[in-house]
N, C-alpha and C positions, 0 to 999 in steps of 0.2 A: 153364748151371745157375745158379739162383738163391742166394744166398748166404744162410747163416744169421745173420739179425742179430736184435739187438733194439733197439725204437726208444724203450722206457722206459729215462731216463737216472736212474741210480741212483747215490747219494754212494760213491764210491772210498774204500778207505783209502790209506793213505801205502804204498807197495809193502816200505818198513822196518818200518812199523810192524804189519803184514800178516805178516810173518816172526818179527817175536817172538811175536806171538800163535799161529802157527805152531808156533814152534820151543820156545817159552818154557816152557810146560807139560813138554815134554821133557828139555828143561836141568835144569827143578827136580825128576822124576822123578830123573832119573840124579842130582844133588847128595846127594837126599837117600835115595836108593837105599846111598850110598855113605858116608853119615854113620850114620844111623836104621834102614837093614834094609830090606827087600822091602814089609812094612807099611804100615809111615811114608810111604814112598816113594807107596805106591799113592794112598793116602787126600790128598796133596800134589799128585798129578797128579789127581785129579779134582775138588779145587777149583780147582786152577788149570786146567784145560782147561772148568767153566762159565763162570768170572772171565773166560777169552780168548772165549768166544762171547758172555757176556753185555754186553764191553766192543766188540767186531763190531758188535754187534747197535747200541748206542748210539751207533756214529759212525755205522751207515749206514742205519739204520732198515729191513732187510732182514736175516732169517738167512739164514749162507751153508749149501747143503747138505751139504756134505763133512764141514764140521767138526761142525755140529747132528747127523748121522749117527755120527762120532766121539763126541762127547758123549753123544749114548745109548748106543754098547756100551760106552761108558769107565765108565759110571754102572754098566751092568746086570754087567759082568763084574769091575771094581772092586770092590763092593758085595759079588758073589760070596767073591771074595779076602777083601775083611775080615769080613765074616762067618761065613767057611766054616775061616778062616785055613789058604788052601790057595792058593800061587800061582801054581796051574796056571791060574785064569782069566784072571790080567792076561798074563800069558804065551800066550795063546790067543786074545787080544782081536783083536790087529794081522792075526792068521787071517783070522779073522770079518770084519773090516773088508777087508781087500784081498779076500776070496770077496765079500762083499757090493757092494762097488765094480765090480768084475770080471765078475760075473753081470748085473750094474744095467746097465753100459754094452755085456755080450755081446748083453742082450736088448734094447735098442737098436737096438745091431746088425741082429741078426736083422728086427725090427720097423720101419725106416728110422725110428726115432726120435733126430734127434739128441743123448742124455741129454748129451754130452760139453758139449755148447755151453753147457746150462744149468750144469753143473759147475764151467766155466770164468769163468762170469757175463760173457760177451761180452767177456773180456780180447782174444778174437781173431775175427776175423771169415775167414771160411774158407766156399769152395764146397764144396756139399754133397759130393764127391769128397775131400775134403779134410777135412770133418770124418767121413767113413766110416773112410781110412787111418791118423787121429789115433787113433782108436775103438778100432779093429783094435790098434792098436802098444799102447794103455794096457790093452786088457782082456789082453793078454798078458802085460806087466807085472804088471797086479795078481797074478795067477796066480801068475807064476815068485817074487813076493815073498811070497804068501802059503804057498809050496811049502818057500822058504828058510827062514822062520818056524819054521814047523813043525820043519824040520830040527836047524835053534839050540837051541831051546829042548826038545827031545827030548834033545839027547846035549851038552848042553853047561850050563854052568852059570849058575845066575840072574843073578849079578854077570855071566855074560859075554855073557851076552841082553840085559840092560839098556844097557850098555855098544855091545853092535850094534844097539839101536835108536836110538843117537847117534850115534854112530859110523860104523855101517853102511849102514842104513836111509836115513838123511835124503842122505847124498851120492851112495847110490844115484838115489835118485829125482833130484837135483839135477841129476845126470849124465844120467838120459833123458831128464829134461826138457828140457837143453842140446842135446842131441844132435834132436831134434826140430824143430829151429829151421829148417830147410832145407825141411822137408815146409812147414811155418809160412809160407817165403816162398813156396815155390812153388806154391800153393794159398791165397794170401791174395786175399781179395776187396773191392770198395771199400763201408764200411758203408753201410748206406739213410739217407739225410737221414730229422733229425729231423723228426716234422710238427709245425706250428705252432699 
């Protein structure tokens, strides 16, 4: 089987610097979740969640999908929150975002379209068997995270929702990420030479 690659070479970020941009919008959510109030908080994470696509964007002259997709329900359900001042929609967001992720990459699936490859922006090159079973394991994920969400933030309280979106949330993911690593080798393919 033919392997999925891409042969357009596009500027990388720093794999740290990639993490704060990641991670950093969420750090200053929960700081200021935890100084200023649920508010404060919100209107903090969606400047800093355009500030981390806008600075993406700058080092590598491509938006990445995941997070331009994050940035729009963080704008539209943010937005909701402070104008509605009702924090059921930032609380609903990470839903929204893991069903959208989740459906994006089931119907993939269904459709042998590899959405995953492009998500990943070619960090892995993988036969098509290999990016099917990647597919398969994340759109289960997104699901079971977007199931938890719901659950948190129904019977538990906004400090302690915030708190498992750092807390929780990111080392979840960290961990199936990790745990991944094996399908990774065993399914890894040699990329296509660049053409000249």
């Amino acid at each position: 089987m033919e392997a999925m690659t891409d042969t357009t070479a596009k500027p990388k970020l720093n794999p740290l610097l990639k993490l704060a941009l990641d991670i950093g919008p969420l750090v200053l959510f929960f700081v200021a979740n935890s100084r200023f109030g649920i508010f404060v908080a919100t209107g903090a994470f969606m400047v800093a969640v355009v500030t981390a696509l806008l600075v993406s964007y700058a080092m590598t002259r491509h938006w990445p999908i995941m997070p331009v997709v994050t940035a729009i329900v963080v704008m539209v359900f943010g937005g909701l929150t402070l104008a509605l001042h009702d924090d059921t929609f930032i609380e609903l967001k990470p839903t929204i975002i893991y069903v959208l992720f989740g459906g994006t990459l089931l119907g993939g699936y269904v459709f042998d379209k590899p959405f995953l490859a492009i998500v990943f922006d070619s960090m892995f090159h993988l036969t098509e068997e290999g990016w099917r079973k990647l597919t398969l394991r994340w759109v289960v994920f997104f699901f079971l995270l977007a199931v938890l969400n719901e659950a948190i933030w129904r019977t538990q309280s906004t400090d302690f929702w915030v708190n498992f979106k750092l807390f929780g949330f990111v080392p979840l993911t960290f961990a199936f990420a990790a745990l991944q690593y094996p399908l990774l080798m065993r399914y890894a393919a040699e990329p296509a030479p660049a053409e000249k």
